[in-house]
C-alpha positions as CSV (number, residue, x, y, z in Angstrom):
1,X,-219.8,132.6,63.7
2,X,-219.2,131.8,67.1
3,X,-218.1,128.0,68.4
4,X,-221.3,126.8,70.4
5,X,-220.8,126.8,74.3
6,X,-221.5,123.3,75.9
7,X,-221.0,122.8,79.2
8,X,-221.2,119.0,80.5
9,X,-222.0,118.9,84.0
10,X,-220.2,115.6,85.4
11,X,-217.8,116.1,82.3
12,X,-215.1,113.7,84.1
13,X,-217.8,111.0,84.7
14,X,-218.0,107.6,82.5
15,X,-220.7,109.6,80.0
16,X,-219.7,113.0,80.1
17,X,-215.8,112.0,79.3
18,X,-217.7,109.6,75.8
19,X,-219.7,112.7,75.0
20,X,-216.8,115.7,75.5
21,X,-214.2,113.2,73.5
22,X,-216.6,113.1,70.4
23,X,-217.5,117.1,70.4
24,X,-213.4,117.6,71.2
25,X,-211.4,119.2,68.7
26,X,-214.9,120.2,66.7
27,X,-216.6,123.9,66.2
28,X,-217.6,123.9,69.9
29,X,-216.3,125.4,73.1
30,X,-216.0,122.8,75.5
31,X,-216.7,123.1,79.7
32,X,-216.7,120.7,82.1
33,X,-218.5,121.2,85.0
34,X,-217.7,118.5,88.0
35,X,-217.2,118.4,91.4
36,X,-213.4,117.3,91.5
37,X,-210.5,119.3,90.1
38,X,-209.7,117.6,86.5
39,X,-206.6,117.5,84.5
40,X,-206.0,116.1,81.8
41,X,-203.2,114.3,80.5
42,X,-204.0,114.2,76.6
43,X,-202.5,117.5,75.0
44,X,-205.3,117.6,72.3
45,X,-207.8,117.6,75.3
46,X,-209.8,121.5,74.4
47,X,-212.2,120.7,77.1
48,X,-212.0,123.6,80.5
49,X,-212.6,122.2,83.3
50,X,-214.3,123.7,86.6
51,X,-214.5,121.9,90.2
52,X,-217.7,123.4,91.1
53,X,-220.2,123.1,94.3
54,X,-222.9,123.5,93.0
55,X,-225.1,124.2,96.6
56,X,-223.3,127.1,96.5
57,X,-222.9,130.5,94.1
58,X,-219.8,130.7,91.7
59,X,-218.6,130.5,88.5
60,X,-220.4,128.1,87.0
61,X,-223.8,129.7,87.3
62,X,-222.3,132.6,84.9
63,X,-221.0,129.7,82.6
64,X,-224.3,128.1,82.9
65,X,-225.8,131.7,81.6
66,X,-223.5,131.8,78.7
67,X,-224.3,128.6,77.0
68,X,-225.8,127.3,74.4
69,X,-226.3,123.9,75.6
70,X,-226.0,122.4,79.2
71,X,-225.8,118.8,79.2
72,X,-226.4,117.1,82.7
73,X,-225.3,113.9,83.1
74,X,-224.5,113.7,86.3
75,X,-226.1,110.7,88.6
76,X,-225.8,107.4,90.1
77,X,-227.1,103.7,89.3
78,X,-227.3,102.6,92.9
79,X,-227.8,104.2,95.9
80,X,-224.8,103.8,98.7
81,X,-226.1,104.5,102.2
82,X,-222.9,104.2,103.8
83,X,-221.8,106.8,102.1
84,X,-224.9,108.7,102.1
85,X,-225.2,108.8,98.4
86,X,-228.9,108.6,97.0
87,X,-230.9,109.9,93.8
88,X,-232.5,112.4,95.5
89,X,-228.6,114.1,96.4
90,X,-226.8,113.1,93.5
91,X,-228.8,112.9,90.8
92,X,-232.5,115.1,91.2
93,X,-231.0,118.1,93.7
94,X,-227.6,118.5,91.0
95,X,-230.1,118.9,88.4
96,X,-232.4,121.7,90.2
97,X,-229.6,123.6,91.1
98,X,-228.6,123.6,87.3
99,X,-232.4,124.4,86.4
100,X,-233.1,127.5,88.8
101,X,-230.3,128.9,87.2
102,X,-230.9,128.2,83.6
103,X,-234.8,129.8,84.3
104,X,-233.2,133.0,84.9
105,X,-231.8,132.6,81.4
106,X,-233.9,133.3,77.7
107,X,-231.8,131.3,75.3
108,X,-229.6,128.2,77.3
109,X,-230.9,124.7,76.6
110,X,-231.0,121.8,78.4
111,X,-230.1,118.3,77.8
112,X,-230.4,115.5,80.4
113,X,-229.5,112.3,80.4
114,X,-232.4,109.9,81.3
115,X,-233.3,106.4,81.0
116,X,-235.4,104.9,78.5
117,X,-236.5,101.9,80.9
118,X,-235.2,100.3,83.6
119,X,-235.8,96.5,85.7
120,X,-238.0,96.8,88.8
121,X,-235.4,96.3,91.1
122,X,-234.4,100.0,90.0
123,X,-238.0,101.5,89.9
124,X,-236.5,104.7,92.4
125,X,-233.7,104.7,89.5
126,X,-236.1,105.7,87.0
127,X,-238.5,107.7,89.2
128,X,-235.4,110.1,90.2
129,X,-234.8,110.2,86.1
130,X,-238.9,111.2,85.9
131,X,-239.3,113.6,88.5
132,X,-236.1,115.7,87.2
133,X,-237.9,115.7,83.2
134,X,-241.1,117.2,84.8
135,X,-239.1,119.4,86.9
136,X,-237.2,120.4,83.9
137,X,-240.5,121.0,81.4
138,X,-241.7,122.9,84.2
139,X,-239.2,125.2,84.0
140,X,-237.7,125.3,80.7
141,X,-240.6,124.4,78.3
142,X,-239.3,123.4,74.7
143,X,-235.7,124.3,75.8
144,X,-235.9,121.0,78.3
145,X,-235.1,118.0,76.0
146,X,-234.4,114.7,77.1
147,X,-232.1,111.9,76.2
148,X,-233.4,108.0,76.8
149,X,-230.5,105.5,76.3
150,X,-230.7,102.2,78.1
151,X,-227.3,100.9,79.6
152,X,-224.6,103.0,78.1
153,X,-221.6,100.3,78.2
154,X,-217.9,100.7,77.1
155,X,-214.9,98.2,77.7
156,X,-213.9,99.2,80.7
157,X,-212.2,96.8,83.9
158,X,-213.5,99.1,86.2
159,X,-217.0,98.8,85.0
160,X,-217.1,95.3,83.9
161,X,-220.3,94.9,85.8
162,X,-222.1,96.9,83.2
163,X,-220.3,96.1,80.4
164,X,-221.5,92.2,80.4
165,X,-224.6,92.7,81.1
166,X,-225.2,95.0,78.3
167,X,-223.2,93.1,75.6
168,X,-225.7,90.1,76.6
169,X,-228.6,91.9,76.2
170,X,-227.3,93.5,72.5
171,X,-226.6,89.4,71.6
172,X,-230.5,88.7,73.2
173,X,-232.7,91.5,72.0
174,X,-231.8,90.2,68.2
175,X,-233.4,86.9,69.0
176,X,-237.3,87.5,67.6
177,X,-238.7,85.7,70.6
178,X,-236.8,88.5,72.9
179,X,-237.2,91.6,70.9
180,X,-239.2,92.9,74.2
181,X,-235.5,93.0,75.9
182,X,-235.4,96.2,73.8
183,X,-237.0,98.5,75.8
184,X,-233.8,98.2,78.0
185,X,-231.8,100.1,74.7
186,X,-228.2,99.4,75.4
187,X,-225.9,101.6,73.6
188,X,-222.0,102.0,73.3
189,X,-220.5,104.7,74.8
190,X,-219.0,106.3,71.3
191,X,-223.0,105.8,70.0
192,X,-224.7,107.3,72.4
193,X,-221.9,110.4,71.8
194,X,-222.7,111.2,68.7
195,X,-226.4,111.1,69.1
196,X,-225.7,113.8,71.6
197,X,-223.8,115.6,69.1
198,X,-226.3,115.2,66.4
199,X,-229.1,116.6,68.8
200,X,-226.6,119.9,69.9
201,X,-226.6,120.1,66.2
202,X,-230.2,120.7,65.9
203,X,-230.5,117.2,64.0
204,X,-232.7,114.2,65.2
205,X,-232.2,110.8,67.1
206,X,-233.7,108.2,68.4
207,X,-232.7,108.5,71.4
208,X,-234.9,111.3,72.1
209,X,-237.7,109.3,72.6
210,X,-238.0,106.2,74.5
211,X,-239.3,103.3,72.7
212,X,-241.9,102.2,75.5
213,X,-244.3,104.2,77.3
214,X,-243.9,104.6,80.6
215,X,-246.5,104.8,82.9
């Protein structure tokens, strides 16, 4: 039998690198789709990776056509204007380019990384996160499944700012009086990897459905 295809779109991200280190050196065959040329320096690393536009026609779209699985996990937490970086260019417009594609296709699924629930103060966050699940229903039907993990943290200097937060909130939520503080779900990086791995597996997790309805 033939190694499954997975291709992780924003493979050399935070996420995507947690999720392609768990499925390395496993029964899969392993893309990474990102917009920067990638190498990497592990020798063990099995992962190809592609620098790929994707507002423009290439490769990928025929790697996209091939897979079993696409996993997007591309996207930001905040918006930086100065920069011109928002969710509607880097996180909803990524993920319809990836979904036109896969609609031409019959057997490709698609797995995006959402949020289970988010503060107020990133309402548009979330909204972005909605708006590319409906798209992706639309188009897909029951090969769109979705992925709802709360703040995906890791040791990490250069994302301390998430890290703390999260480790606060996993020390909080156990208190009975502050079980609400759940609905925020924050999960370690190598967690929330093999829950991907279990769902490309065809098993079940949690973290396919949130654990609070969202309105």
């Amino acid at each position: 039998m033939d190694n499954k295809k997975i291709i992780v779109v924003g493979g050399t991200g935070f996420v995507g690198q947690g999720i392609l280190s768990a499925l390395n050196n496993k029964d899969f065959e392993l893309h990474s789709l990102s917009r920067h040329q990638f190498i990497p320096t592990d020798a063990t690393d099995q992962v190809t990776y592609h620098a790929a536009d994707l507002n423009k026609p290439g490769e990928w779209q025929y790697l996209l056509r091939e897979a079993d699985w696409v996993v997007d996990a591309v996207g930001i937490l905040l918006p930086n204007p100065f920069k011109h970086i928002n969710y509607q260019n880097s996180s909803v417009q990524p993920a319809q380019r990836l979904l036109d594609v896969l609609a031409t296709t019959h057997q490709t699924k698609f797995l995006f990384v959402s949020a289970n629930a988010t503060p107020f103060f990133l309402n548009a966050y979330l909204r972005a996160k909605l708006t590319v699940e409906h798209s992706a229903k639309a188009l897909l039907n029951d090969r769109a499944y979705n992925v709802y993990p709360g703040i995906v943290y890791d040791y990490d200097e250069s994302r301390i700012y998430s890290y703390i937060p999260a480790i606060i909130l996993v020390t909080l939520q156990r208190i009975p009086g502050l079980k609400f503080l759940q609905r925020y779900r924050p999960v370690s990086r190598k967690t929330f990897a093999i829950e991907v791995e279990n769902i490309l597996n065809g098993k079940e997790s949690a973290l396919l459905k949130r654990n609070i309805k969202i309105k």
